[in-house]
N, C-alpha and C positions, 0 to 999 in steps of 0.2 A: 504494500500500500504506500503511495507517493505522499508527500509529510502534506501536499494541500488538499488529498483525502482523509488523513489523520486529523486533521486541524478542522475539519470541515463536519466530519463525525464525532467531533469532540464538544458535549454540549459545554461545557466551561471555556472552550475558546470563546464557541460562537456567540455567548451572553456578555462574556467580557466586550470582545468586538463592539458587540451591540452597544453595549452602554456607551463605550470611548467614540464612536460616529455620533450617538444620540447626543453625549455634552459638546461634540465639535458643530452640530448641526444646531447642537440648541444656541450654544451663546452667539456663533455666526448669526443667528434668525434665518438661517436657508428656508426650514419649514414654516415656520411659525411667521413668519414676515411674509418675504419672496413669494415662497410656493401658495400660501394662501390670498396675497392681493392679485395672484396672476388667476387666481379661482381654482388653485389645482391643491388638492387634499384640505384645502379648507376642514374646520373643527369638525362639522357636520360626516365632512368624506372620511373623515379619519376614523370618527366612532362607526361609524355603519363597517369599513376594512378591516377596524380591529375586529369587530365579532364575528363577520365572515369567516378570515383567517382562523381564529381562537377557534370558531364553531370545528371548521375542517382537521384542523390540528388536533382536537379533540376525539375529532369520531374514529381518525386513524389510527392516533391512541388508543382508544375503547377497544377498536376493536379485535386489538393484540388478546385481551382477557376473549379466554373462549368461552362459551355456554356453559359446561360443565363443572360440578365441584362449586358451583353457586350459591347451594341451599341454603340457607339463614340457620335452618333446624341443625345441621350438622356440627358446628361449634358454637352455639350462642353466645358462651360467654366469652369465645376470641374476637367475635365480631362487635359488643358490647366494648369489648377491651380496645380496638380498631377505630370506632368510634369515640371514643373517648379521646384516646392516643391523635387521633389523624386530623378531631376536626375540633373538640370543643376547649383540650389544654393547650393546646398551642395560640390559642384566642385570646388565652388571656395575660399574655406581655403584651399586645398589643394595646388593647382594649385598656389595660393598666396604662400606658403609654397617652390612648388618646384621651384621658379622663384628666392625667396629672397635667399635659401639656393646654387642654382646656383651661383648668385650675390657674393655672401658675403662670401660664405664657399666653390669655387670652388673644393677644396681636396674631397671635399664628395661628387662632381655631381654624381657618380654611383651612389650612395644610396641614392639620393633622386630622384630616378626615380621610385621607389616604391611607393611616392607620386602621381603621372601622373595614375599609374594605380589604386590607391584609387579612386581618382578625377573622371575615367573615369565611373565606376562601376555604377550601382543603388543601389535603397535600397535594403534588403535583399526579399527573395520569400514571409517567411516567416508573412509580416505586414499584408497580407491578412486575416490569421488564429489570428492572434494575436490582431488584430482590434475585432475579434469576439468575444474572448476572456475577453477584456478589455473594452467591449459595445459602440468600434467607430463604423464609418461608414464602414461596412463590405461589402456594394453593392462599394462603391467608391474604397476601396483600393482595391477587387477586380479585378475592372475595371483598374485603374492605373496600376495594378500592369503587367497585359498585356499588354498593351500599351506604358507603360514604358519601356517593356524589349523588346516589338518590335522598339521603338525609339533607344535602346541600343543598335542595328545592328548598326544603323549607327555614333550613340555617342562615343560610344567606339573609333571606327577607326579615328572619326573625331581628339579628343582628342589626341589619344596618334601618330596620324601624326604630328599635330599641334608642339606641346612641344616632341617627340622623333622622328619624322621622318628620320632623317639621320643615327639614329641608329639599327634602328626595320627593321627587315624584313617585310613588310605590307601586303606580300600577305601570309603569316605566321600567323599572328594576325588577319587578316579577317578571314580565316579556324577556328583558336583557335575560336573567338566570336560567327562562325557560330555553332560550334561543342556544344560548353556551356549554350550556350541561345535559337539558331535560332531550332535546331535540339528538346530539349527539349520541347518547345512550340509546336511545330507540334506535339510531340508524346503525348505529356500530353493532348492532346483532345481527345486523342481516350482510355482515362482513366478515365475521369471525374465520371463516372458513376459506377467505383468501387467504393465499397465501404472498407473503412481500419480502423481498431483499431487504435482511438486515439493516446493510449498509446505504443502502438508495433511501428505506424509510429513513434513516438514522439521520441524512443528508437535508430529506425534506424539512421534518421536524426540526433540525437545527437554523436553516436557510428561515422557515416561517417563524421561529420563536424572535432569530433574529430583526425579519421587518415588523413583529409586534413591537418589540422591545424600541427599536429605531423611530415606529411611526408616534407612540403613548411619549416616551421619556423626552424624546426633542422637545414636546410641547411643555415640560414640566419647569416652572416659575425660578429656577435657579437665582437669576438676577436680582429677584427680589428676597431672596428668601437671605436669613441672616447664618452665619458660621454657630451660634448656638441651636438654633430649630435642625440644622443640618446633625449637629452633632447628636443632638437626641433622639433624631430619628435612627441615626445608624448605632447608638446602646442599644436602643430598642431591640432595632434588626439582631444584631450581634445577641443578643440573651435569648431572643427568640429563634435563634437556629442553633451558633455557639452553644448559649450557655444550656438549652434545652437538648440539645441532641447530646451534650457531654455528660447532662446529669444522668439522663436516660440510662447511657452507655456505663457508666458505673454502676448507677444503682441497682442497671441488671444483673451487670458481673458478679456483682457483691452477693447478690442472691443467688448466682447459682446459673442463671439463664442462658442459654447456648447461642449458636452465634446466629443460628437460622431464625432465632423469634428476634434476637436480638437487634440486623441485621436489617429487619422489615421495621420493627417498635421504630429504631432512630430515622429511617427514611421516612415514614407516615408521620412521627412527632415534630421534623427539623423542616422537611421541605415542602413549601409551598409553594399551591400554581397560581405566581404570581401575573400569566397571561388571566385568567379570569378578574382579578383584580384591577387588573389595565382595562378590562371590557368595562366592568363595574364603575369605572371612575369615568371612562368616556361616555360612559350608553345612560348617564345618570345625572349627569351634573350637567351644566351649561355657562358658559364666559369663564371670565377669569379662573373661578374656583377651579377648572378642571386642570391647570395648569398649577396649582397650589399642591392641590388633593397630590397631583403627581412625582411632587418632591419626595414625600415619604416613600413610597412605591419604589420611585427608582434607587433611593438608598438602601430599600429594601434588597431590590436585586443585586445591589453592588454588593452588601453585603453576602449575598448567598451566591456567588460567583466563586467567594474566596472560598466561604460553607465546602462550596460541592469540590472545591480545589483539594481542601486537608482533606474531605473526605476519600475522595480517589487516591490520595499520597500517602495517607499517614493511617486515618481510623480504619479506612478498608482496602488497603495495601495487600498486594500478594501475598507478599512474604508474611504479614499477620493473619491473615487470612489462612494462609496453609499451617503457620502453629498452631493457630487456636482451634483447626477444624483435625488437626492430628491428637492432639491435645485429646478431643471427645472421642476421635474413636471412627471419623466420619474420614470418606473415601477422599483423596486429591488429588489422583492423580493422574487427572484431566485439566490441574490449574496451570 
C-alpha cells in the first residue's frame, strides 16, 4: 500500500487534515465570506450537505452491522450496560461543561451550546468495525451500537429540549435526528448483505468525514471567540474522551475485565460521532449562533484527533495488545 493510500485510510490523518484546511479556510473567510457572497455553499447549502453526507456516511456505516446476533433478549444486561457506557455517561462532562460555562462565562452562552449537542450525540458508527479490528467484543458493540442509535431518537431530543429548548426549533431537530440516524438504520438493512472493499469503504468514509469536518468547522466563530472559552472547551473535550476512556481502562483492569469487553466499554464510552453533532448544530440553529455553537465542536474534534492518535499508538498498540490477549489465554496469532 502506497503511504497516500495509508494516509488516506487513516481516519486520524484525514480529521487532523480536516480540521488544519477548516482553520486555514476559516480565518482566510474562503467559505464563510467568498464562497457564500458568490451564492455558493451559502449557511442554508451547507446545513442541507452536511446531512446528506452525515445521512450517506451513516447508512454505509450501518450497514457493516449484519442482521444477526441482534436480539435485545440475548444479553440485556450488556446492552443496559452499552447504553449507559455509549450514550448517557459520557453526556455528562459535557452537559457539566455547558451549565458551568452558562454560570460563570455568561458572554459565551452561544458557544457553548455546541457543548448540548456533543453531550447529546453517541458514540461514533464506526466502534463496531473497530472492536473487530482491535479483538473486542464485536457481537456487543455490534448490538449496542443499534440500539444505541435507536435510543438516540429519543436522547437526542430529550437533551437538547432539556438545556436548549426555548431556543431550538424542536420540531426542526426531530426531522434533522430522524433524517441522520432514524432514516439511515432502516436503509442500512437492506445492505447488510453487500459486500464492500475494506479499503475503498475505509477511503470513502475518511474522504466524507473529511468535507463534513471542512464544510461545519470553516464556518465556526474562531475570531470572535476569546483564548479562555477556547481553552475550556478543549478541558472539557480532553476529560471527556482522555480522562473518560483512561478511567474506564483502569477501573476495568483493576477488576479483572478482559480486553474484549474492555476494548468495546473505552471505544463506546470515549468516542463520539461528532459528524451528527455538526448536523445538529447546522440543521438547528440559524445566523451567527451557528458559527458560535461550532467552536466547541471543533475543539471537540481536535481534541479526539489526538484521543484516536494514543489510542492507535499506545492504549491499543500491537504489541499491548498481543501481551495482554496472551496474558488471558486468547489466540494471536493472526496479529
Amino acid at each position: 500500500m502506497s503511504l497516500v493510500s495509508k494516509l488516506v485510510t487513516s481516519s486520524a490523518f484525514m480529521m487532523c487534515l480536516a480540521v488544519i484546511v477548516s482553520l486555514v479556510t476559516n480565518f482566510s473567510g474562503i467559505l464563510t465570506d467568498t464562497f457564500s457572497m458568490a451564492g455558493v455553499l451559502n449557511a442554508d447549502m451547507r446545513s442541507k450537505l452536511t446531512i446528506l453526507f452525515l445521512a450517506v456516511m451513516m447508512t454505509i456505516s450501518l450497514s457493516r452491522i449484519p442482521s444477526r446476533n441482534l436480539s435485545p433478549t440475548e444479553n440485556p444486561k450488556a446492552l443496559i450496560r452499552g447504553i449507559l457506557m455509549g450514550l448517557v455517561i459520557p453526556s455528562l462532562i459535557p452537559i457539566a461543561g455547558f451549565l458551568a460555562i452558562s454560570a460563570w462565562m455568561p458572554e459565551y452562552d452561544t458557544y457553548s451550546w455546541g457543548l448540548v449537542f456533543v453531550a447529546a450525540t453517541p458514540f461514533a458508527a464506526s466502534v463496531a468495525p473497530l472492536s473487530l479490528i482491535l479483538r473486542g467484543d464485536m457481537v456487543h458493540a455490534a448490538r449496542c451500537t443499534i440500539y444505541v442509535y435507536i435510543a438516540a431518537l429519543l436522547w437526542i431530543p430529550l437533551v437538547v429540549w432539556v438545556l436548549l429548548g426555548k431556543y431550538v426549533e424542536m420540531s426542526s431537530l426531530v426531522i434533522t435526528v430522524f433524517e441522520v440516524i432514524g432514516i439511515p438504520i432502516i436503509v442500512s438493512r437492506f445492505f447488510t448483505w453487500v459486500k464492500v472493499n475494506k479499503t475503498a469503504m475505509a477511503v470513502v468514509l475518511n474522504c466524507t468525514i473529511f468535507f463534513l469536518v471542512w464544510l461545519s468547522a470553516s464556518s465556526a466563530n474562531f475570531r470572535s471567540a476569546g483564548v479562555w472559552i477556547l481553552a475550556a472547551f478543549l478541558v472539557v473535550a480532553a476529560l471527556r474522551s482522555f480522562g473518560l476512556g483512561l478511567v474506564v481502562e483502569r477501573g476495568e483492569k483493576k477488576f479483572g475485565i478482559g480486553w474484549r469487553q474492555r476494548v468495546t466499554d473505552i471505544l463506546m464510552t470515549s468516542y463520539k460521532n461528532k459528524g451528527i453533532a455538526l448536523a445538529l448544530c447546522t440543521g438547528v440553529l440559524a445566523g451567527p449562533v451557528i458559527g458560535d455553537a461550532m467552536v466547541a465542536i471543533t475543539a471537540s474534534i481536535v481534541v479526539e484527533v489526538l484521543w484516536v492518535a494514543f489510542m492507535d499508538s499506545v492504549l491499543f498498540s500491537k504489541k499491548r495488545m498481543k501481551r495482554e490477549l496472551e496474558a488471558e489465554g486468547s489466540e494471536v496469532c493472526d496479529l
